[in-house]
C-alpha positions in Angstrom: -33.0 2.8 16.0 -29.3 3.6 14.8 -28.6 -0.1 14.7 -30.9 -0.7 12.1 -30.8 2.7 10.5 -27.1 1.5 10.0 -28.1 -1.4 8.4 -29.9 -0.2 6.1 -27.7 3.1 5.2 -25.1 -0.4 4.4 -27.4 -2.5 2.8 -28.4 0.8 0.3 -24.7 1.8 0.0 -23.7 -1.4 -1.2 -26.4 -2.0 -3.8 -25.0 1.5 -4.7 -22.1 0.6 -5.5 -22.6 -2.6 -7.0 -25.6 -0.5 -9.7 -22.1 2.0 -9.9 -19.5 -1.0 -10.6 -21.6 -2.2 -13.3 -21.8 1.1 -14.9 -18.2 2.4 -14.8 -16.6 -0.4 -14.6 -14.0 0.5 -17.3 -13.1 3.3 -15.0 -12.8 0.8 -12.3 -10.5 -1.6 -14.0 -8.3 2.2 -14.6 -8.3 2.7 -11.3 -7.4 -0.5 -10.2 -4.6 -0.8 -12.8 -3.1 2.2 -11.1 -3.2 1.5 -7.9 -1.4 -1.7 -8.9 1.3 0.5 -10.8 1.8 2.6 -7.8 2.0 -0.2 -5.2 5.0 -1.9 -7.4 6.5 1.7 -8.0 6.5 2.3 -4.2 7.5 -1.0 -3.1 10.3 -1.3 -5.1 11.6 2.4 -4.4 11.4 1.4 -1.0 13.0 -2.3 -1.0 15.8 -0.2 -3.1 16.0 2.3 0.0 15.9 -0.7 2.7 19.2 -1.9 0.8 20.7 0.8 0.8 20.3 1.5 4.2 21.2 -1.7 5.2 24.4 -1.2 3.0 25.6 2.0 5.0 24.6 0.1 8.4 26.7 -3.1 8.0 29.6 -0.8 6.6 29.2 1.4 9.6 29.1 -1.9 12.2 31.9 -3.0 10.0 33.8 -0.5 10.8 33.0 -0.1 14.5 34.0 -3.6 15.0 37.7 -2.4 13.7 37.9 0.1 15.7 37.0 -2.1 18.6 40.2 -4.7 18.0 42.7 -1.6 18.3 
């Protein structure tokens, strides 16, 4: 009885939220601009970060390597 209660609880929630797409899907298209907004925001602050990072290390294994030949 779950099994099929579950189907139908998915089959209702997606007609849901098709009927809800439909009607604020101005909102959607908001929303979605956003998210795409914050994904580039976030990705680049973190490829920035990854640089830096991998900046400091090769200076660091630079310098470990000089202090290895003495």
């Amino acid at each position: 009885m779950g099994k099929v209660l579950s189907i139908f609880g998915g089959i209702i929630a997606i007609l849901l939220g098709i009927i809800l797409l439909f009607k604020w899907i101005k909102v959607f298209i908001i929303g979605l601009q956003f998210c795409i907004v914050a994904a580039l925001l976030f990705g680049g602050l973190m490829a920035v970060l990854f640089g830096i990072i991998e900046i400091r290390d090769a200076k660091e294994l630079k310098k470990i390597e000089q202090e290895e030949k003495k």
